[in-house]
NUZA-645201 format. One record per residue (C-alpha): x negated, y negated, z negated; residue in one letter. Coordinates in Angstrom, 1 decimal. Layout:
<rs>
R     xx     yy     zz resn
R      X      Y      Z    A
...
</rs>
This chain:
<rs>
R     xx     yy     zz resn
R   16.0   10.5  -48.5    X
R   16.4    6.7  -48.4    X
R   16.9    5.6  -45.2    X
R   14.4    2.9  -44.3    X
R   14.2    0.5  -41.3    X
R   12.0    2.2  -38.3    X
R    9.2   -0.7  -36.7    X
R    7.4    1.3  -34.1    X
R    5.7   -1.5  -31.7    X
R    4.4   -0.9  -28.6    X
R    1.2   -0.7  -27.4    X
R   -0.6   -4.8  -27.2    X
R   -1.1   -4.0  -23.5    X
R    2.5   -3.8  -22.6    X
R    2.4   -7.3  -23.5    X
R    0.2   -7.9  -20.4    X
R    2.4   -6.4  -17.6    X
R    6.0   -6.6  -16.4    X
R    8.0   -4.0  -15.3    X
R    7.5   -4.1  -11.6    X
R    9.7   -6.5   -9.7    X
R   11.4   -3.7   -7.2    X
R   12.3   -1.8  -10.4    X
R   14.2   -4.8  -11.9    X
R   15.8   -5.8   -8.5    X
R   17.1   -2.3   -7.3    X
R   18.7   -2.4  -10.6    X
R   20.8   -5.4   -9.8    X
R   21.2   -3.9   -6.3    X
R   23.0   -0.6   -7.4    X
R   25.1   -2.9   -9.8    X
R   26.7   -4.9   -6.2    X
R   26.7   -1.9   -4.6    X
R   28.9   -0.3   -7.4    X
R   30.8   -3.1   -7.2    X
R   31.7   -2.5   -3.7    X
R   29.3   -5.6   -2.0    X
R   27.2   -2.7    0.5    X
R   23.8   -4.7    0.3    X
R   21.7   -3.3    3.4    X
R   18.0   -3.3    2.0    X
R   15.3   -4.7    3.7    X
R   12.8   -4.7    1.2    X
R   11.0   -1.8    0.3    X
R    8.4   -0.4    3.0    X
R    9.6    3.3    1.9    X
R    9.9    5.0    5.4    X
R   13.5    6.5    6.7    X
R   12.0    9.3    9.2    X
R   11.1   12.8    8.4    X
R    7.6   14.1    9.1    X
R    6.8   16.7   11.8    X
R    9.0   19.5   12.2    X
R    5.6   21.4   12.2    X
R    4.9   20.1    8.6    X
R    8.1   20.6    7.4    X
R    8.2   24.0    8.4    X
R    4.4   24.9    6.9    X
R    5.9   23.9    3.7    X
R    8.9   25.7    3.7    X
R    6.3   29.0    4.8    X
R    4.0   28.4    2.2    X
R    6.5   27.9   -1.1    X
R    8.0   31.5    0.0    X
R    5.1   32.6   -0.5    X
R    4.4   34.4   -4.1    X
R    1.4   33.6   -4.3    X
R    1.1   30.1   -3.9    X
R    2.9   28.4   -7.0    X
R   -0.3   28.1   -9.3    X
R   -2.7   25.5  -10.3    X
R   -4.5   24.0   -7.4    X
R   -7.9   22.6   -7.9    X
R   -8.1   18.8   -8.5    X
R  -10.3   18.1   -6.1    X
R   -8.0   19.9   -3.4    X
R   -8.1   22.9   -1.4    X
R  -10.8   23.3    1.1    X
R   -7.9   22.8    4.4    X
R   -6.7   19.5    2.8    X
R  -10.0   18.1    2.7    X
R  -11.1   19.6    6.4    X
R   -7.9   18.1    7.5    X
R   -8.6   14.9    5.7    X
R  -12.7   14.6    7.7    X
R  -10.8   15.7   11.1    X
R   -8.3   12.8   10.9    X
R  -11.0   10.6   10.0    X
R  -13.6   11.6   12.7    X
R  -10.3   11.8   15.2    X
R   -8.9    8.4   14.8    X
R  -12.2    6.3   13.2    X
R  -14.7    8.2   15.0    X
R  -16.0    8.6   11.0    X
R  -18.2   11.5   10.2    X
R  -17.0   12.6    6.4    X
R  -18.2   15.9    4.4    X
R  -15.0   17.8    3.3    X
R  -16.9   19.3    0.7    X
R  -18.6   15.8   -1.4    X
R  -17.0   13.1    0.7    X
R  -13.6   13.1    0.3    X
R  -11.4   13.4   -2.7    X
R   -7.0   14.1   -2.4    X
R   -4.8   11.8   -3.9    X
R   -1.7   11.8   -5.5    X
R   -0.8    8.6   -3.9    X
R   -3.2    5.5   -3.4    X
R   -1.5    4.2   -6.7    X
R   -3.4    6.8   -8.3    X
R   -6.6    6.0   -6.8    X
R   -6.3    2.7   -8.0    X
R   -5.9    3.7  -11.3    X
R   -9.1    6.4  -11.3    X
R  -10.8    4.3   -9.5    X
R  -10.9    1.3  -12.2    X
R  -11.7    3.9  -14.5    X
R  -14.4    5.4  -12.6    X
R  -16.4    2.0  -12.3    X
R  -15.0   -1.2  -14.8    X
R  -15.1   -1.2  -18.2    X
R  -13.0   -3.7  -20.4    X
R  -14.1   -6.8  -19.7    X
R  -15.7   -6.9  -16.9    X
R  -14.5   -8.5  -13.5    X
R  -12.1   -7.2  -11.0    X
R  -11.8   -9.2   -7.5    X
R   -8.0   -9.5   -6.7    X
R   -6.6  -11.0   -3.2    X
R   -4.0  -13.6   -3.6    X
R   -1.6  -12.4   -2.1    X
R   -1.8   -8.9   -2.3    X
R   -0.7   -5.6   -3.5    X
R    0.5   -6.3   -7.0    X
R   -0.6   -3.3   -8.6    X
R   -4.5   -4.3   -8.0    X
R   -3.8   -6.8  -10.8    X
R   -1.3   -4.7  -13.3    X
R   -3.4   -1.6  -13.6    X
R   -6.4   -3.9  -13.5    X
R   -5.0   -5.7  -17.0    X
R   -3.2   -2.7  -18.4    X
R   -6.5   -1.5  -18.2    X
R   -8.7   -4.5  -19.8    X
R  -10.1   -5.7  -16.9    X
R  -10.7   -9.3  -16.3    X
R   -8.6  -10.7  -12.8    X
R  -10.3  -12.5  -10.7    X
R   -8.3  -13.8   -7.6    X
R  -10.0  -15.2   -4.3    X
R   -7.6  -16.4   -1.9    X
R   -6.0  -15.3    1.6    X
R   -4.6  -18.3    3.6    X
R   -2.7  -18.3    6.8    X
R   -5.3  -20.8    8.3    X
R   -7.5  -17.9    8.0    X
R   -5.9  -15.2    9.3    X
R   -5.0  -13.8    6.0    X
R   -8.8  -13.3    6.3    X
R  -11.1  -13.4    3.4    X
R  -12.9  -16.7    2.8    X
R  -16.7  -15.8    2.2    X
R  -17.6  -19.0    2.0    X
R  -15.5  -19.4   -1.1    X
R  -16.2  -16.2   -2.1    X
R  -20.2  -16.7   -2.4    X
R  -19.5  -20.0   -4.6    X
R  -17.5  -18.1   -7.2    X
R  -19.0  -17.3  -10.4    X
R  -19.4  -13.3   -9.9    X
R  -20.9  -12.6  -12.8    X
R  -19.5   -9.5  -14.9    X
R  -17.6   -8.2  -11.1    X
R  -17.8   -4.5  -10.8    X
R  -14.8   -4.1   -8.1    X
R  -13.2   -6.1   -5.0    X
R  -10.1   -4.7   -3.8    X
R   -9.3   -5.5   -0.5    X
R   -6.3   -4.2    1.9    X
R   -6.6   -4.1    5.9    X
R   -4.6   -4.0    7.9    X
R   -3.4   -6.6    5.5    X
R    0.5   -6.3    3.3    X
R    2.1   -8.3    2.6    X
R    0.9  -10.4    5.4    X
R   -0.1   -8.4    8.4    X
R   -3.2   -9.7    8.7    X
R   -5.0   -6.9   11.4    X
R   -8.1   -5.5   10.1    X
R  -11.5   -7.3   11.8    X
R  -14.6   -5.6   12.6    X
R  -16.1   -8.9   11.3    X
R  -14.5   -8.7    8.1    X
R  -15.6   -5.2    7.5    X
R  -19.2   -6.0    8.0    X
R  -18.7   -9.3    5.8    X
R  -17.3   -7.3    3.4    X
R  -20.4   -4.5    3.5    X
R  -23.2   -6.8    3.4    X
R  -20.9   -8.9    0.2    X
R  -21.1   -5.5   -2.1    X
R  -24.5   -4.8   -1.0    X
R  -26.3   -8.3   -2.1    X
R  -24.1   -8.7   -5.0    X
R  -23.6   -5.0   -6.2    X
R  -20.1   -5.1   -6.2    X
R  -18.0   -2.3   -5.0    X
R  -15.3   -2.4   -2.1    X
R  -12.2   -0.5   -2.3    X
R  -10.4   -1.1    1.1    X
R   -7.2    0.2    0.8    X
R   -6.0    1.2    4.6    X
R   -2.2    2.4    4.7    X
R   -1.8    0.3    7.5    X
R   -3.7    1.4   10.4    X
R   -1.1    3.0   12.5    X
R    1.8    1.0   12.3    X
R    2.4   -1.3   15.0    X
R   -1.6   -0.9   16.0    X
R   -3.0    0.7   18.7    X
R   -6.3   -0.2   17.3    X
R   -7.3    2.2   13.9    X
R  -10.3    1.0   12.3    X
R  -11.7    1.8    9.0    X
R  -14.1    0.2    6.8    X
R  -16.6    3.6    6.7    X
R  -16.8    2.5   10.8    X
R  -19.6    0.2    9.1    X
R  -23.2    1.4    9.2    X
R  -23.8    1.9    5.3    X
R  -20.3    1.4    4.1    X
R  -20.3    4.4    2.6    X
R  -23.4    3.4    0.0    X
R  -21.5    0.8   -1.8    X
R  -17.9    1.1   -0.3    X
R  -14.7    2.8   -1.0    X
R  -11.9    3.5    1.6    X
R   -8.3    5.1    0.3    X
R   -5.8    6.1    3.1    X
R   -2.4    7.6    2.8    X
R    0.2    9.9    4.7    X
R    3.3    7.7    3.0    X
R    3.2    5.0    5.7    X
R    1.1    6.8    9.0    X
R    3.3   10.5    8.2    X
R    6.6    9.4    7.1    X
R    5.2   11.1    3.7    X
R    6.1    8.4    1.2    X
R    7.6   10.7   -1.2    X
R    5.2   13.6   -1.1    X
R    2.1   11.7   -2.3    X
R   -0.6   12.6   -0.4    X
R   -3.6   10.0   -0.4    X
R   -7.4   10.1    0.4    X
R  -10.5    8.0   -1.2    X
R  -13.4    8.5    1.1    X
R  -16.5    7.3    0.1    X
R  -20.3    9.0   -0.7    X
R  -20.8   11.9   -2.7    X
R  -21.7   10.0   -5.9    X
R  -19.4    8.4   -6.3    X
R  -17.0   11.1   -5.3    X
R  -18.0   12.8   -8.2    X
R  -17.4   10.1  -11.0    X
R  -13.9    9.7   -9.9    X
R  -13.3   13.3   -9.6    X
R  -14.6   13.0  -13.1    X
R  -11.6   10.9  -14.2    X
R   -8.9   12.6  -12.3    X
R   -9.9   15.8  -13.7    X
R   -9.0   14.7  -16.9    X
R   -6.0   13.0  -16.0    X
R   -4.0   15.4  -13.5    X
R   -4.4   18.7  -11.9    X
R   -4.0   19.2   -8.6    X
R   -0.7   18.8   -6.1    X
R    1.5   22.0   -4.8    X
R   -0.4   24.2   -2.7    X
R    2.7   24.2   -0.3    X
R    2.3   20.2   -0.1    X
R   -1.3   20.4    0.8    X
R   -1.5   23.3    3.3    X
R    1.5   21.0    5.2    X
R   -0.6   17.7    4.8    X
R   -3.2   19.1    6.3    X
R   -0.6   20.4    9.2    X
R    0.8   16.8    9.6    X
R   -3.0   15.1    9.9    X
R   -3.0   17.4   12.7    X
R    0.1   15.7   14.5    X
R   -0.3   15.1   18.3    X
R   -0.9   11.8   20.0    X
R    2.3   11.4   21.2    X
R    3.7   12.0   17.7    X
R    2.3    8.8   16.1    X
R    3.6    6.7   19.1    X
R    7.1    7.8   18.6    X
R    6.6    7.4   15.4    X
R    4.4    4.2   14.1    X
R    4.5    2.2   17.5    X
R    8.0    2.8   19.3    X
R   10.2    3.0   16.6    X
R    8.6   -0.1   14.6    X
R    8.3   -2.0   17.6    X
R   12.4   -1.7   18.4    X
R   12.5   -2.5   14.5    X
R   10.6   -5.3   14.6    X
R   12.2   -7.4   17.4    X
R   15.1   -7.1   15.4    X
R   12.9   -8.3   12.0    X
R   11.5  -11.2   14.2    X
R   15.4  -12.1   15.3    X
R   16.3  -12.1   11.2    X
R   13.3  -14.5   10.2    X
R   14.1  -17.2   13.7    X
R   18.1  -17.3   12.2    X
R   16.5  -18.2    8.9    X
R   14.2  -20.5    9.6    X
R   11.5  -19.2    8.9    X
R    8.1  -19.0   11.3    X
R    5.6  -16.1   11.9    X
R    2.5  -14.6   13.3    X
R    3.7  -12.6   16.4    X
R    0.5  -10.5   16.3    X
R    0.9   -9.5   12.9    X
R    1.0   -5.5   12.3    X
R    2.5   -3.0    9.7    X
R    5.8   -2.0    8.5    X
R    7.0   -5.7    7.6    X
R    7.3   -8.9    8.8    X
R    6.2  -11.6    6.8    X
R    7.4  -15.5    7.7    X
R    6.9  -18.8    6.1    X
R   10.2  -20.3    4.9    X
R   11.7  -23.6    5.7    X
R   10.6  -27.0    3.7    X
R   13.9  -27.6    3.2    X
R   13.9  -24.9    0.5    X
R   12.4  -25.7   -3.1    X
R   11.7  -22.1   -3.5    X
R   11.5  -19.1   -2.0    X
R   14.5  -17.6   -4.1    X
R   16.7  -20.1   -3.1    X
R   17.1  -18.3    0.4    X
R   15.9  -14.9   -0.7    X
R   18.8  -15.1   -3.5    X
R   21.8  -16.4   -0.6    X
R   20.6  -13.6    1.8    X
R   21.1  -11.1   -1.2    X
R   24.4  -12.2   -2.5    X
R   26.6  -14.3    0.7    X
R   24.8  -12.3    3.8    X
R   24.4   -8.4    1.6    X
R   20.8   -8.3    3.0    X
R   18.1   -7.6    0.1    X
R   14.7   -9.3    1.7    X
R   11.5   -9.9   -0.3    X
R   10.2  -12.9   -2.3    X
R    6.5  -13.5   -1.2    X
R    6.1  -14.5   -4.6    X
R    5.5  -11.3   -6.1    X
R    2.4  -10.6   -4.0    X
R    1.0  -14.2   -5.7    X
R    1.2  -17.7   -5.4    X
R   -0.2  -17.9   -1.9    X
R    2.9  -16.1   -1.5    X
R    5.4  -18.8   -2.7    X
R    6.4  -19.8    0.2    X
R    6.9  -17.0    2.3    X
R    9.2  -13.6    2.9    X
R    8.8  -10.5    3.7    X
R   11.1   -7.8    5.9    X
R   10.5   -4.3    5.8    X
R   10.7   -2.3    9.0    X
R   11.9    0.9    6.9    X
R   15.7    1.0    7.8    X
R   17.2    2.5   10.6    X
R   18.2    0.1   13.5    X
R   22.0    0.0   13.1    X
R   21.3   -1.0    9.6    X
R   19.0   -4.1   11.1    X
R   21.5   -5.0   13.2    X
R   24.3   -5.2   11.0    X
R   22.0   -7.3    8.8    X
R   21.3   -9.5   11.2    X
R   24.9  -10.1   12.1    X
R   25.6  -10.7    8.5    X
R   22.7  -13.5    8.7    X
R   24.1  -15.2   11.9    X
R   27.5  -15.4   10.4    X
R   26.2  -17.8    8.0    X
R   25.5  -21.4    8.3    X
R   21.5  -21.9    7.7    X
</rs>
């Protein structure tokens, strides 16, 4: 057989995304390490702690079992979900049906995805903050939607500007995504937003996706976008155990919203994925369960020691910050000294071994600005920030 010359091209909308930054960096950052140069990250908001020993040990109970290791139902089993409208009426004061209401993820990246399935077709308009999470606007073009930004200033809170909103040509918008307690920036969530934000998708029939990670970190305050009267009608809320359970790698989500449109996502999902170990499911539903005292420990003390350490690292630098920020970073504005935001972002990484985030990646209302994730244990802070002061800035 002659031996030709193989062209095999990927698909056109590769061409349209970037691998995603963290991927690219951590690369360089096992390369240093290799090399010997110990670079303490504070970059990735992937929490250190274990879950509750009472979670741990349902899962270890349940995978023993012989009878547990087949296909679960996509749409979860009915002690996720009852977990899932417990937490929510618990902490919101939110009343969800198990049964229509609520729908398991495998992540909230995954809801993102089915979501934007569920409700945009190619072409039409996606509402993307600037900054914000950055795979709003990848999945949103891998999947031929057309972006949309509206901007989040710091003279605003990090707040959305309705004002500006209401002048933007809408036309063709199916979607807003919108992510409070805010990340990058910290920006707490608002009752006044929230009701903003309902009556917005109700006279312009555009649905809200709040995306709500956040509410437990830092924040003795939980509030939820369903906490709206009608919300539900027009709105969607995801929430997650990664950040609020220490369950970042089991990936266990949650899109709450009404039974309609329940069912049109369940409708994409289906045909996407089947549904997550019974043995990871029976202990989710343990861990939404965890005691009072449990999240303190957890999401208020240990963050709060963190972050007065976080605060210490961005004064040596420079840079200035919102003190009543929340979450499980610290975001700061960098010095006008610098031309960029890699210029110091870049020296931290290679003189002080301290991996820190570019606000840049979140948008360009993120140029000027880093961020610090609280997700390292507090020796590991320390020695970054004695790496940091040892350093003329």
């Amino acid at each position: 057989m002659e031996d030709r010359p193989i062209s095999i091209q990927p698909a056109d909308r590769l061409s349209l995304v970037q691998e995603y930054y963290f991927s690219r960096k951590l690369k360089e950052v096992a390369r240093l390490n290799a090399e010997g140069r110990d670079i303490i990250s504070l970059a990735i908001g992937s929490p250190d702690m274990p879950p509750s020993e009472a979670t741990i040990d349902t899962l270890c109970q349940v995978a023993r079992r012989p009878d547990a290791h087949g296909y679960q139902p996509t749409m979860g089993t009915p002690e996720l979900r009852g977990a899932m409208a417990r937490f929510y009426q618990r902490w919101y004061g939110v009343t969800l049906d198990p049964a229509t209401e609520i729908l398991p993820l495998i992540g909230s990246k995954e809801g993102i995805l089915h979501v934007t399935l569920a409700f945009v077709n190619p072409g039409d308009g996606v509402l993307v903050p600037n900054p914000g999470y950055p795979t709003y606007t990848s999945l949103s073009k891998i999947l031929g939607a057309r972006i949309v930004n509206y901007n989040l200033r710091e003279d605003n809170g990090w707040q959305p500007d309705f004002d500006e909103l209401e002048n933007m040509d809408l036309s063709g918008v199916r979607l807003m995504w919108t992510n409070y307690p805010n990340m990058p920036t910290g920006g707490d969530a608002r009752m006044e937003t929230y009701e903003r934000l309902v009556d917005f998708a109700r006279r312009h029939g555009i649905v809200v996706v709040n995306d709500n990670p956040y509410s437990f970190i830092l924040n003795e305050h939980h509030r939820s976008l369903l906490q709206v009267e009608g919300a539900k009608e027009c709105c969607i809320e995801f929430n997650s155990m990664s950040k609020s359970h220490n369950m970042p790698g089991w990936r266990v989500g949650l899109c709450a919203t009404n039974a309609t449109f329940i069912s049109w996502i369940l409708k994409v999902k289906s045909n996407i994925d089947s549904g997550t170990f019974r043995g990871i499911q029976l202990a989710a539903a343990q861990a939404y369960d965890n005691d009072d005292s449990w999240h303190r420990q957890a999401n208020i003390e240990t963050y709060g020691r963190r972050r007065e350490i976080a605060e210490a690292i961005m004064t040596q630098l420079g840079c200035t910050f919102d003190p009543k920020q929340v979450g499980m970073f610290l975001w700061g504005k960098i010095p006008d000294k610098y031309d960029d935001v890699e210029q110091l972002t870049e020296r931290v990484l290679h003189e002080a071994r301290v991996f820190i985030t570019p606000g840049f990646i979140f948008g360009s209302n993120g140029s000027r600005f880093i961020r610090i994730s609280l997700c390292a244990k507090d020796d590991k802070m320390r020695e970054a920030l004695k790496r940091i002061k040892a350093l003329d800035w």
